[in-house]
C-alpha positions as CSV (number, residue, x, y, z in Angstrom):
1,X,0.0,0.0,0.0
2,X,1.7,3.3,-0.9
3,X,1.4,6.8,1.0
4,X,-1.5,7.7,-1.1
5,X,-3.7,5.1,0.3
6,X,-2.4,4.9,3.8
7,X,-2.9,8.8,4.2
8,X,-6.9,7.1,3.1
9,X,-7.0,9.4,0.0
10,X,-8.2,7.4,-2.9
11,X,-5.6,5.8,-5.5
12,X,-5.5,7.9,-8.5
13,X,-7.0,6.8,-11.3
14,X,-10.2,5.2,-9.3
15,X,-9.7,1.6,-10.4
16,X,-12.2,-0.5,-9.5
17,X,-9.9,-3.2,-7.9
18,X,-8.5,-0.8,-5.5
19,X,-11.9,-0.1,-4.0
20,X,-12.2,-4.0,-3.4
21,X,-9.3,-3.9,-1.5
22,X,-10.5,-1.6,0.5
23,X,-13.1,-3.8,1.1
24,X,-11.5,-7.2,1.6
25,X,-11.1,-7.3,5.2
26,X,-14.3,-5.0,5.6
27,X,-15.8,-5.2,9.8
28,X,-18.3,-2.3,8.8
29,X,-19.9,-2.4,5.8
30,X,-20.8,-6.5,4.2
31,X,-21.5,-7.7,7.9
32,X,-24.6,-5.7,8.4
33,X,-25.5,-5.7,4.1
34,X,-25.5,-9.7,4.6
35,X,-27.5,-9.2,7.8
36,X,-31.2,-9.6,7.5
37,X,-31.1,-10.6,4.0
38,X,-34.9,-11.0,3.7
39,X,-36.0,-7.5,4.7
40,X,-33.1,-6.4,2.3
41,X,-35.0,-8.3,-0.4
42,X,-37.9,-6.9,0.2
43,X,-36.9,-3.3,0.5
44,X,-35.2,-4.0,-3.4
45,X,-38.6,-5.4,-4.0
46,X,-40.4,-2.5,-3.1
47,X,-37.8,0.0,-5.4
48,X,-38.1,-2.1,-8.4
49,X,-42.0,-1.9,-8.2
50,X,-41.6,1.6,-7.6
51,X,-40.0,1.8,-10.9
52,X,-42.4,-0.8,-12.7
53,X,-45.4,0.9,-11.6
54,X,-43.8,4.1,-13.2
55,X,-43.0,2.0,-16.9
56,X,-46.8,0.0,-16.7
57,X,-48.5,3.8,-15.7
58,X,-46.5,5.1,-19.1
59,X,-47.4,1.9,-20.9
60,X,-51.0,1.6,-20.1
61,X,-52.0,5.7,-20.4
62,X,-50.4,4.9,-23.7
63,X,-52.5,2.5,-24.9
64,X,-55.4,4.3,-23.3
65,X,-55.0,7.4,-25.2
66,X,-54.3,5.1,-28.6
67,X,-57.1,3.3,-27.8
68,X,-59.6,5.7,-26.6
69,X,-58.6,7.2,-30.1
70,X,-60.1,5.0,-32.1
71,X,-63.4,6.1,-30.5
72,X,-64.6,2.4,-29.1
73,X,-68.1,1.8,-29.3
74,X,-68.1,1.3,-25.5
75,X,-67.0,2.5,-22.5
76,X,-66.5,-1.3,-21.2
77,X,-63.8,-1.7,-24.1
78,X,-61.3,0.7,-22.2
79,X,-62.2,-0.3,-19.0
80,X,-59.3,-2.3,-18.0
81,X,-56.8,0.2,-19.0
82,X,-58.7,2.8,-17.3
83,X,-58.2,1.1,-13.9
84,X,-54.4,-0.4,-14.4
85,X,-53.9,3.6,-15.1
86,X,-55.1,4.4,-12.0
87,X,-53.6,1.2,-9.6
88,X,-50.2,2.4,-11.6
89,X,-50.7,5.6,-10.8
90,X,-51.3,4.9,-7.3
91,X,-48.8,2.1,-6.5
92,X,-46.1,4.1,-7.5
93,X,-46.0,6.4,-5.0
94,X,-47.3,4.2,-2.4
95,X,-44.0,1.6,-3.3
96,X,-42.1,4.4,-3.2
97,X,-43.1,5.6,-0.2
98,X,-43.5,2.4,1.5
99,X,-39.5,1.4,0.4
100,X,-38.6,4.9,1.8
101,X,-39.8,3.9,5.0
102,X,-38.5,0.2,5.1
103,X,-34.9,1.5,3.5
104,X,-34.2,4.1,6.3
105,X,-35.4,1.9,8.7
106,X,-33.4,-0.8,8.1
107,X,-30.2,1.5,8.0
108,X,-31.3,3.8,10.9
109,X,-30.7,0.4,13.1
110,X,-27.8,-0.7,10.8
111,X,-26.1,2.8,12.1
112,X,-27.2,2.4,15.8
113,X,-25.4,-1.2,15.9
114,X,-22.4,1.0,14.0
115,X,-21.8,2.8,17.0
116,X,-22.3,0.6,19.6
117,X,-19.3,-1.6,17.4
118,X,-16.9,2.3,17.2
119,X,-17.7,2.1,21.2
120,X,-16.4,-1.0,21.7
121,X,-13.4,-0.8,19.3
122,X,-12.7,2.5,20.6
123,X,-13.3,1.3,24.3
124,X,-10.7,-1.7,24.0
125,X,-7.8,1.2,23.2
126,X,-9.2,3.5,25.8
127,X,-5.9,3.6,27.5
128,X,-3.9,4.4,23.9
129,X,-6.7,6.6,22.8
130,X,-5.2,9.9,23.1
131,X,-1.7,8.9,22.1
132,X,-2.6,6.5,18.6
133,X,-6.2,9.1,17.3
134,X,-6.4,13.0,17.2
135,X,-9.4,14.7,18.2
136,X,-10.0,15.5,15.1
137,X,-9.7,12.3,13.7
138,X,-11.9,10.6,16.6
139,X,-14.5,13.8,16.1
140,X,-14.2,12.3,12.2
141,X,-15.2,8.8,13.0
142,X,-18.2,9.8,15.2
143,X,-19.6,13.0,13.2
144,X,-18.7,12.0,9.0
145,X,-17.7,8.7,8.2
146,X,-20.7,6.5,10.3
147,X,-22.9,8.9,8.5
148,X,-21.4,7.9,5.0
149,X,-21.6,4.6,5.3
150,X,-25.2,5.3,5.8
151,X,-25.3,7.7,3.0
152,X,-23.8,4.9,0.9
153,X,-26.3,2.0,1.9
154,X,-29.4,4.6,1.1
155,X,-27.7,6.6,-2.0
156,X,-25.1,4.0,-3.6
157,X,-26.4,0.3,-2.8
158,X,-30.0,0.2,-2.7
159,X,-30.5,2.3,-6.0
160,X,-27.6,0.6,-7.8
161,X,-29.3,-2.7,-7.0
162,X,-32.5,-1.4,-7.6
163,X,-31.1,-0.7,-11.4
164,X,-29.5,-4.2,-12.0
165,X,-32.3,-6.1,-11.0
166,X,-34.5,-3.9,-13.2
167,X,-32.1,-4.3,-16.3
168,X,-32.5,-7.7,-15.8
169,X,-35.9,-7.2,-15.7
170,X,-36.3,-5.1,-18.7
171,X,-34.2,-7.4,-21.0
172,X,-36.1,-10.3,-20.6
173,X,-39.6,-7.9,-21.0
174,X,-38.3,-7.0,-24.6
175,X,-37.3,-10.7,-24.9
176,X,-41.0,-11.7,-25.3
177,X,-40.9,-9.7,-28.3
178,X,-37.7,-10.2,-29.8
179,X,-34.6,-11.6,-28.7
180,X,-32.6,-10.0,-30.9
181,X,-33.8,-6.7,-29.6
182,X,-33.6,-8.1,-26.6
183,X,-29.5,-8.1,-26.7
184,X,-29.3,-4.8,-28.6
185,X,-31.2,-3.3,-25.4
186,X,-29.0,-5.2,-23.0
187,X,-25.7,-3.6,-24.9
188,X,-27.0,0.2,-24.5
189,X,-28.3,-0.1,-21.0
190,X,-24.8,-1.7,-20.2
191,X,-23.1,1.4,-21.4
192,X,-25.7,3.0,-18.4
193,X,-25.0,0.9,-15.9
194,X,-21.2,-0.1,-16.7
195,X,-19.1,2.2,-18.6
196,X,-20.0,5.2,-17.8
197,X,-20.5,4.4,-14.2
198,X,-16.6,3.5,-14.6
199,X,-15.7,6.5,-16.4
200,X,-17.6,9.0,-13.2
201,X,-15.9,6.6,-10.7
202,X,-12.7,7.7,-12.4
203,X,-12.9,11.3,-12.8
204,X,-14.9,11.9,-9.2
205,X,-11.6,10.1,-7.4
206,X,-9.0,12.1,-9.2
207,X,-10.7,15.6,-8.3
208,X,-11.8,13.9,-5.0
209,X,-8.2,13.4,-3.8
210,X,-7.5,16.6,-5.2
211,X,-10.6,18.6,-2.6
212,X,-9.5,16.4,-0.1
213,X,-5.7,17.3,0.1
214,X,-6.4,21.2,-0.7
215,X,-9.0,21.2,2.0
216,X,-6.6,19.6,5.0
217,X,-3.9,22.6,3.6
218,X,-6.8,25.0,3.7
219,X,-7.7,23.7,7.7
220,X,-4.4,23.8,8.4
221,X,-3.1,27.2,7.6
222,X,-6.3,29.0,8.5
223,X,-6.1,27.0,12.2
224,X,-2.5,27.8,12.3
225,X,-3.4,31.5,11.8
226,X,-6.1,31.8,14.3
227,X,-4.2,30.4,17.3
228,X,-1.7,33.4,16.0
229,X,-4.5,35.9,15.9
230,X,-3.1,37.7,18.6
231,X,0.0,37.9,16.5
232,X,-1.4,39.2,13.0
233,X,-2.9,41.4,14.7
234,X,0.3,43.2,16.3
235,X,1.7,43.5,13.3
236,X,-1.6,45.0,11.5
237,X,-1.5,42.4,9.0
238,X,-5.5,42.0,9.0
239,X,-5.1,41.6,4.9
240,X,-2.7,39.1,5.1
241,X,-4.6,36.9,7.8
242,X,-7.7,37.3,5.6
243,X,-6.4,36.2,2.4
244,X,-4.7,32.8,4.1
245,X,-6.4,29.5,2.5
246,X,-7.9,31.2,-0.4
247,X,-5.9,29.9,-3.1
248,X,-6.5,26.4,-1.8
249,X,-10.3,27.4,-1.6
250,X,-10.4,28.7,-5.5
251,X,-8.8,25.5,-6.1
252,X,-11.8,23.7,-4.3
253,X,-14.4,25.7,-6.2
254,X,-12.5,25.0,-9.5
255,X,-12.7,21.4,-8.9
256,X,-16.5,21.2,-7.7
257,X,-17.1,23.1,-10.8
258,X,-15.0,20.6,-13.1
259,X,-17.2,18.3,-11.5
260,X,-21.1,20.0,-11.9
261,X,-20.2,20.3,-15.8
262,X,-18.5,17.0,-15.9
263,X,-22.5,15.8,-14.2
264,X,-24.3,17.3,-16.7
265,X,-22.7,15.9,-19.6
266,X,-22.7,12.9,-18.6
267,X,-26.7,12.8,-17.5
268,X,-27.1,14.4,-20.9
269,X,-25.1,11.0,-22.4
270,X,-27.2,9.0,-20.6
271,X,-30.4,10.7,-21.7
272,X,-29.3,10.3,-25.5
273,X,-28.6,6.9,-24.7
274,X,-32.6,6.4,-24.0
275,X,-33.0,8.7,-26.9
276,X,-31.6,6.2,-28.9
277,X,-33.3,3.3,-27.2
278,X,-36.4,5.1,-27.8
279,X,-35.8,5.7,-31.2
280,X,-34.4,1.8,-31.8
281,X,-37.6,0.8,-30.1
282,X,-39.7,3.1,-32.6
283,X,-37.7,1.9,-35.7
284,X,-38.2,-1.9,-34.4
285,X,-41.4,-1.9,-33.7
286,X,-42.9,0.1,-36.7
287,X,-41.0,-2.9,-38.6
288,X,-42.6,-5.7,-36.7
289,X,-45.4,-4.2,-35.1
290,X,-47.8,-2.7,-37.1
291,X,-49.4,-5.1,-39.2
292,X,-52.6,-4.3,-37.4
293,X,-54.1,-1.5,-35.4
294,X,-54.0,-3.7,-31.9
295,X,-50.2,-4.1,-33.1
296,X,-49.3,-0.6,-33.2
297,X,-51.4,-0.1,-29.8
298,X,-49.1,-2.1,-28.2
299,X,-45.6,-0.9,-30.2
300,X,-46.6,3.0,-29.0
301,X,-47.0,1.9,-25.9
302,X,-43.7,0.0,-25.2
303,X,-41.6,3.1,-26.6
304,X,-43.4,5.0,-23.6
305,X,-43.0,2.8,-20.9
306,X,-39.0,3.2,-21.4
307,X,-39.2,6.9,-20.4
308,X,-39.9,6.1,-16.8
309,X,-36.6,3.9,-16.3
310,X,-34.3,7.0,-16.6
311,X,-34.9,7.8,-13.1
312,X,-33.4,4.7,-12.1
313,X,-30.6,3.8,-14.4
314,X,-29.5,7.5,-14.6
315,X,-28.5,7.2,-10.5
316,X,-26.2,4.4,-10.8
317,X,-23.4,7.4,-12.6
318,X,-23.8,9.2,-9.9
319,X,-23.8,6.7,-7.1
320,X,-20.4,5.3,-8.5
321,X,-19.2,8.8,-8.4
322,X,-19.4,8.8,-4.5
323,X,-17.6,5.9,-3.9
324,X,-14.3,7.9,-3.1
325,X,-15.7,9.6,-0.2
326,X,-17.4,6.0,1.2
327,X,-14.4,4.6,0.4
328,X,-12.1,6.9,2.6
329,X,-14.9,6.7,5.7
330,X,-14.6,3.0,5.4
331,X,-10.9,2.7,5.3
332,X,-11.1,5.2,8.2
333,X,-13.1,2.4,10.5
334,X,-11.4,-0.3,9.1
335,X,-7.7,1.3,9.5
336,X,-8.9,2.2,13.6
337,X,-10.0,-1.9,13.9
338,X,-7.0,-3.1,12.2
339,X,-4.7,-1.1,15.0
340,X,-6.7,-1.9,17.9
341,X,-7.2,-5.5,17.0
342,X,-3.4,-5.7,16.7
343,X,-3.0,-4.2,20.5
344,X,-5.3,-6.9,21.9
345,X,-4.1,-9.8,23.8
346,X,-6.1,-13.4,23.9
347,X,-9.0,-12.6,26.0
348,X,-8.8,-14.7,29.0
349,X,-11.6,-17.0,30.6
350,X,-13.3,-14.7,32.6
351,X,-14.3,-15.4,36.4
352,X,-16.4,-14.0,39.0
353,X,-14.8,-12.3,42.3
354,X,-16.6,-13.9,45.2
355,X,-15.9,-12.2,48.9
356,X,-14.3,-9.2,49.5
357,X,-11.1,-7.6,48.4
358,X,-8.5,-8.9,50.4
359,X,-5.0,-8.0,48.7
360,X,-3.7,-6.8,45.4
361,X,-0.1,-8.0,44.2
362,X,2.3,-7.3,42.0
363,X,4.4,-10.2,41.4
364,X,7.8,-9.2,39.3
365,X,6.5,-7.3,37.1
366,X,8.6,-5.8,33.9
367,X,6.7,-3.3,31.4
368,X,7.7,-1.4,27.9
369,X,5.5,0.0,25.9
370,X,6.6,-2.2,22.6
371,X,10.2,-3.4,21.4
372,X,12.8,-1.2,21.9
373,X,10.9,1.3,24.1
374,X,12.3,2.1,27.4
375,X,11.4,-0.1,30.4
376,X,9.1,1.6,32.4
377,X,8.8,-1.4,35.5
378,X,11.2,-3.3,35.9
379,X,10.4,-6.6,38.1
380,X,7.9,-4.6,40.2
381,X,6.5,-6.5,42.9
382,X,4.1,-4.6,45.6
383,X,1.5,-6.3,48.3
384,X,-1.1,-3.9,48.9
385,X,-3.3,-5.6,51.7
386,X,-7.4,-4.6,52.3
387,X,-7.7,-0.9,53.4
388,X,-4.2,0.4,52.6
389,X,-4.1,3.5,51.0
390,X,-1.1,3.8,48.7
391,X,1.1,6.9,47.2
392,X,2.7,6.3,44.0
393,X,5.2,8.9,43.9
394,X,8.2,9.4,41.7
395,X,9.6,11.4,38.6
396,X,7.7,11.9,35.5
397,X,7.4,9.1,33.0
398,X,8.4,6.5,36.1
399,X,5.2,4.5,35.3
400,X,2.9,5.9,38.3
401,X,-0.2,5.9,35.9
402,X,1.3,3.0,34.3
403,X,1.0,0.9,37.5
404,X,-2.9,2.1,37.5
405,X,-3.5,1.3,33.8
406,X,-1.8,-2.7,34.3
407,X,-3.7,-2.6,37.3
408,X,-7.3,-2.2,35.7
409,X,-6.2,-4.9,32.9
410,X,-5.8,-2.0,30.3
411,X,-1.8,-2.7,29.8
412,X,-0.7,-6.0,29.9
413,X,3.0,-7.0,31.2
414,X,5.7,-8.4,29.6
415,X,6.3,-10.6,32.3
416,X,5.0,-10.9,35.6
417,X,1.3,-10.9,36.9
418,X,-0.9,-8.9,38.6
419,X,-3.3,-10.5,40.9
420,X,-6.8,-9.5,43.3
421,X,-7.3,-11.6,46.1
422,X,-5.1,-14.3,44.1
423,X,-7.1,-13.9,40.8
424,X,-5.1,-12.4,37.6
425,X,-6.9,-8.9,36.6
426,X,-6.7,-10.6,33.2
427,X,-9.6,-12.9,34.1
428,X,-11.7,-10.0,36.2
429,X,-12.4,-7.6,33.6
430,X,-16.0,-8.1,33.7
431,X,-16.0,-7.6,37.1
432,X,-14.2,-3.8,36.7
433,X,-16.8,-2.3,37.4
434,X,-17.8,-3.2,40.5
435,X,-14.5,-3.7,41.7
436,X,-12.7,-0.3,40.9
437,X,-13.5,3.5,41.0
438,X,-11.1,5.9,39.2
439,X,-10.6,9.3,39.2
440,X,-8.0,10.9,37.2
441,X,-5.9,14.4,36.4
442,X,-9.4,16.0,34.8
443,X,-12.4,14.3,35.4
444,X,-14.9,15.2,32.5
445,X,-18.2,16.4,33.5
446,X,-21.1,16.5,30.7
447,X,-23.0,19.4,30.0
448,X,-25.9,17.8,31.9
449,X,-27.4,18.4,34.7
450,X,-25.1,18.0,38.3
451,X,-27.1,15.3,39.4
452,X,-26.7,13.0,36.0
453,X,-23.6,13.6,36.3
454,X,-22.9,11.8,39.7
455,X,-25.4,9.3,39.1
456,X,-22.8,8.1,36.1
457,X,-21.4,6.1,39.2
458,X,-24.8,4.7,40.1
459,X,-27.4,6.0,37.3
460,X,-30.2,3.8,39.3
461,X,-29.2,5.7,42.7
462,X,-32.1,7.7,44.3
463,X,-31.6,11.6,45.0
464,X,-30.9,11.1,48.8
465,X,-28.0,8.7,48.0
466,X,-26.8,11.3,45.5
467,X,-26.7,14.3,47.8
468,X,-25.1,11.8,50.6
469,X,-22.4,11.1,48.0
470,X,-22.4,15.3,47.3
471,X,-22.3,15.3,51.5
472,X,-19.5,13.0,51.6
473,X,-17.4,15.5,49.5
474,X,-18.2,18.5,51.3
475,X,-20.6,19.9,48.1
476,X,-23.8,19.4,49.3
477,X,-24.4,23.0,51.0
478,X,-22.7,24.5,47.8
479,X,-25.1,22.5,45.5
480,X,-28.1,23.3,47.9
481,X,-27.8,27.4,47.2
482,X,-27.9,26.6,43.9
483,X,-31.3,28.0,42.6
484,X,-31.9,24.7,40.7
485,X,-30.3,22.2,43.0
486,X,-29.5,19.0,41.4
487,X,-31.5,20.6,38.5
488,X,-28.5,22.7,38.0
489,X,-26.4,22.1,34.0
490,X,-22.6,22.0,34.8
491,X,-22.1,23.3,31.4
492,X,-20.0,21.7,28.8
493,X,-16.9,20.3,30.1
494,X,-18.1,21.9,34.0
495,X,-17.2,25.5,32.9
496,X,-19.8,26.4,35.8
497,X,-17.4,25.2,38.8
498,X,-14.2,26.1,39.9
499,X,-11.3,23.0,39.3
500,X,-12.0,22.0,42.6
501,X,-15.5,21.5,43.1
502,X,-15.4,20.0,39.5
503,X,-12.9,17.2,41.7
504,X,-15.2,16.7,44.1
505,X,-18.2,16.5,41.6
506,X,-16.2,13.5,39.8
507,X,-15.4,12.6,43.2
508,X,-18.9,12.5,44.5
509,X,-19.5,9.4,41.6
510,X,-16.7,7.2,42.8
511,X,-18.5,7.3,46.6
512,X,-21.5,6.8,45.0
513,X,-20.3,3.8,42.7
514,X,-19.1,2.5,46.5
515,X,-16.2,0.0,45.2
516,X,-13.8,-1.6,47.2
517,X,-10.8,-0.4,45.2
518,X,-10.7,3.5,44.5
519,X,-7.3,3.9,41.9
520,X,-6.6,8.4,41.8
521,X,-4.8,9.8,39.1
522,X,-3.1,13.2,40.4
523,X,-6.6,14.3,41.1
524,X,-5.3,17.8,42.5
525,X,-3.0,18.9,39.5
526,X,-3.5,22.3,38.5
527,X,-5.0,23.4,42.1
528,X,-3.5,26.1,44.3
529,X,-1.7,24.0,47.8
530,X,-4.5,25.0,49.9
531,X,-7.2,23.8,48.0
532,X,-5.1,20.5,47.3
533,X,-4.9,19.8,50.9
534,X,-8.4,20.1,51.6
535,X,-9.1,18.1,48.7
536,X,-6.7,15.3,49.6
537,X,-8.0,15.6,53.4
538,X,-11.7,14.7,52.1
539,X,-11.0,12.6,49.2
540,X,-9.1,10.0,52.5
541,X,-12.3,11.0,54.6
542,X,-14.6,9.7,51.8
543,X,-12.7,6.9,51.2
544,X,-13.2,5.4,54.3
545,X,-11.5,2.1,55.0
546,X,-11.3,1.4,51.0
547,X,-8.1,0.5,49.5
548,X,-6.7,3.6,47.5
549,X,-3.9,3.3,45.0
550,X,-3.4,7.2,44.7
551,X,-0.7,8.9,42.2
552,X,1.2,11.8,43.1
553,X,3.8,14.3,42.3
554,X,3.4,16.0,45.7
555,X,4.5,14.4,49.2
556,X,2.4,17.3,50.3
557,X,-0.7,14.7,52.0
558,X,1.3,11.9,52.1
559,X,1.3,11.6,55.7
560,X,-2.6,10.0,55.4
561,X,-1.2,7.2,53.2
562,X,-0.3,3.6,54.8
563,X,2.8,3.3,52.5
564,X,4.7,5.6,50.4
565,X,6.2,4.2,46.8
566,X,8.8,6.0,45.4
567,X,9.7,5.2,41.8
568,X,12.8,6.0,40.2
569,X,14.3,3.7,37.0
570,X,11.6,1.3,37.1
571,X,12.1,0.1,40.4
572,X,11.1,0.9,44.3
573,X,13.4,3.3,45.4
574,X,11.9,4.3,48.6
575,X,9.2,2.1,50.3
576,X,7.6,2.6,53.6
577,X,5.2,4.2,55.9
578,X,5.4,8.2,55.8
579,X,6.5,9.1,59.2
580,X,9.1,6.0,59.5
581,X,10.8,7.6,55.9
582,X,10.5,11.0,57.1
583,X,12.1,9.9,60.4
584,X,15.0,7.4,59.1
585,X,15.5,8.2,55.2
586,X,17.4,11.7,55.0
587,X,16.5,11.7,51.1
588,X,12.8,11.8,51.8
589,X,12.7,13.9,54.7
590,X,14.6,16.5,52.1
591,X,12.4,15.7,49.4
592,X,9.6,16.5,51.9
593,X,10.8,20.0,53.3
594,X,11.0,20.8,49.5
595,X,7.6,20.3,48.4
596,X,6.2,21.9,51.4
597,X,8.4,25.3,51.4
598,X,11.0,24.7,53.7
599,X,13.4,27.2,53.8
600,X,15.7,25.6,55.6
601,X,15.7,22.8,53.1
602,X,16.2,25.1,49.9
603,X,19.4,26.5,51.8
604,X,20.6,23.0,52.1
605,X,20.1,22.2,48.7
């Protein structure tokens, strides 16, 4: 695969075969088009009747007027005509309408089952997440490419089906007549349905790559430029800013324009192509047709029910002309379950926890990333017993969080196990959540109201156990002057509250969740020291007699935890209650004066 394709920007050219590669290995799109094959027959049942009813309406008003034109002698001799006209003219909106309804259905629940699958696959690399996928790229997944796939069952498959089944349809219709106009017909609806198909799939990938890469220039300078804004406009360059990504936009236009004229040339091929068909049929029939009046009745009357079918053949162009942009979405989902599918270990037989939690170990346990990383652990081994509340403390990129994420069964070690109560965490990971509560350096809060958002711990949990959760973080009289209570929106992201009480808002879900094992990310990063310590004081208050895995950059609080880890090169450095480190390790006990402001320390230093 060259850069082209693995930058998902559509080989030049727009072969055919390179589009089934795409599709090969496909987890998003044939899975759910083979699933429920019988309502999918029936919805392609429904749009090729729409499009029969059309050619029999045409066909039978034809042979109405011809033969109302002969003036019959009675009303009773145009009577069957006179009522196909009208079922025709009555079925074909109500097939239409009726496949509308089945068609969008049937993808509407294809697209629900979509994202539950981009949850899960996104879920599984939840720990690589922000490291492997930009925002913008996740954002891109979510908001565009499920919605192209969706676009592609309901604009690209169904009517392209739709039009081979009715070319089949239609070729053996004329072969009642004559088989040899029978093939002719077959030939010039191929050029229709095949070639020039082929020749928009073509031309729509080469200016489609084209957008595509002007567009991400475009994004890119113009972004670029505003997080400068401050800069341009310093230097009273306002011209200059405004004029940045319009030559890349005039290329964008250009191209879209290429492609509107390129459209109607080739729907006005296609319509000549009927034109000719038409005329064919005319020419045929007025050589084998008109021996008798009944005869010509009949020959009118076919050339008319053609007309109808250019609706349907006439989207099959333009459907192959969006199969660049389904094509990228696709390779998108497929690229994202390729890479986390190649992260994933053997899932292991999974087991219940029964009891309590007694002790988590780590038994020699050696961590890196992937070959030739650094080694972040290196034969770790920590007994944490019921109730202990440990600080993980050490130098950045030490593998604190690390120790959290092989804990939960997110990272899995090289070597070495890590066990609950005896039980590797590879085999309880259906028991997570009941088992662990997490809070990490910025708890997200939804633009919801504050009471959804603590019930994420619990979401069947009444309102008294949410404002004794909201009590057991010291928010509840703050939440209670609010004029809307537990009624009141956070805003997006919790814009409404201070870092702090946005902490203890998180917070408030992990005592709500009530687990047995609470693992803390630096939960105070970014708060001033006084509102750290009171944090830390009532996040050990809330905690109760929980174990509590917490980790730090501070020592600042230590002296609530049981044990104190420090980290330095992988291994345990320093290990021990706080006050017998601070009494009998000089190291710590400077470390200590340091993070708390000594004075006396810095001199030493």
């Amino acid at each position: 695969m060259n850069d082209e394709q693995a930058k998902g920007t559509p080989v030049k050219g727009g072969r055919l075969r390179d589009y089934l590669k795409i599709w090969d290995h496909d987890h998003w799109f044939w899975p759910y088009l083979r699933e429920n094959k019988r309502k999918l027959a029936f919805i392609f049942f429904l749009g090729s009747m729409t499009f029969v009813c059309a050619a029999a309406l045409m066909f039978t008003a034809g042979y109405l007027i011809n033969r109302s034109a002969r003036m019959p002698y009675n009303i009773l001799m145009v009577y069957v005509p006179i009522v196909l006209t009208r079922a025709f003219g009555i079925g074909r909106p109500v097939f239409k309408y009726v496949e509308q309804l089945k068609s969008h259905d049937w993808v509407l629940h294809v697209i629900s089952k979509l994202r539950v699958q981009l949850y899960r696959t996104l879920s599984k690399d939840a720990a690589f997440l922000n490291e492997h996928e930009r925002t913008g790229s996740v954002l891109s997944l979510l908001a565009d490419d499920l919605d192209h796939l969706e676009n592609f069952y309901l604009r690209t498959i169904f009517p392209t089906v739709v039009a081979y089944v009715l070319w089949i349809v239609v070729t053996i219709a004329m072969g009642v007549f004559s088989w040899s106009g029978a093939l002719l017909l077959f030939v010039m609806l191929a050029l229709v349905l095949i070639l020039i198909p082929l020749i928009s799939l073509s031309f729509s990938t080469d200016h489609y790559a084209l957008e595509k890469q002007r567009q991400q220039a475009e994004y890119t300078k113009v972004t670029e430029s505003y997080l400068g804004l401050s800069d341009w406009v310093i230097t009273h360059k306002g011209d200059a800013f405004t004029s940045i990504g319009a030559d890349e936009y005039r290329e964008i236009q250009r191209s879209k324009a290429q492609q509107k004229s390129f459209e109607r040339w080739r729907n006005f091929a296609i319509q000549v192509v009927f034109g000719i068909i038409a005329i064919g049929l005319m020419v045929g029939a007025g050589m084998t047709m008109t021996g008798t009046k009944s005869m010509a009745n009949w020959s009118a009357s076919i050339v008319l029910a053609v007309f109808p079918l250019v609706d349907c053949f006439i989207n099959v162009a333009q459907a192959a002309a969006e199969i660049p942009l389904y094509s990228d979405s696709l390779k998108h989902l497929n690229d994202l379950t390729s890479r986390v599918e190649s992260r994933q270990a053997e899932p292991a037989k999974q087991m219940k926890l029964e009891g309590p939690i007694e002790s988590v170990d780590f038994d020699h346990v050696t961590f890196a990333y992937g070959p030739g990383q650094p080694v972040l652990l290196d034969d770790f081994t920590l007994h944490v017993a019921a109730g202990e509340k440990i600080a993980l403390l050490g130098p950045s990129g030490e593998g604190k969080t690390t120790i959290l994420q092989l804990l939960l069964g997110d990272l899995q070690p090289q070597s070495g196990e890590i066990r609950i109560n005896g039980v590797p965490v590879a085999q309880l990971q259906d028991e997570r959540p009941r088992i662990f509560g997490y809070l990490n350096q910025e708890a997200f809060l939804f633009n919801s109201t504050i009471a959804e958002n603590v019930r994420l711990g619990a979401p069947d949990a009444t309102d008294e156990e949410v404002w004794a959760a909201l009590k057991a973080v010291s928010l509840d009289e703050t939440v209670r002057a609010l004029p809307d209570g537990l009624d009141t929106v956070v805003d997006e992201a919790g814009q409404r509250f201070s870092g702090g009480q946005r902490q203890r808002i998180a917070l408030a879900r992990v005592v709500l969740k009530d687990t047995p094992v609470i693992l803390l990310d630096e939960p105070t990063i970014g708060l001033d020291p006084i509102t750290e310590r009171d944090l830390m004081r009532m996040i050990f208050s809330a905690v109760g007699d929980r174990t509590l895995l917490w980790v730090t950059h501070h020592l600042q609080g230590v002296e609530d935890a049981t044990q104190v880890i420090f980290l330095e090169d992988g291994r345990i450095a320093m290990h021990g209650a706080p006050a017998e480190l601070y009494r009998d390790n000089d190291r710590f006990r400077t470390l200590y004066k340091l993070d708390v402001g000594d004075l006396e320390a810095l001199k030493a230093v």
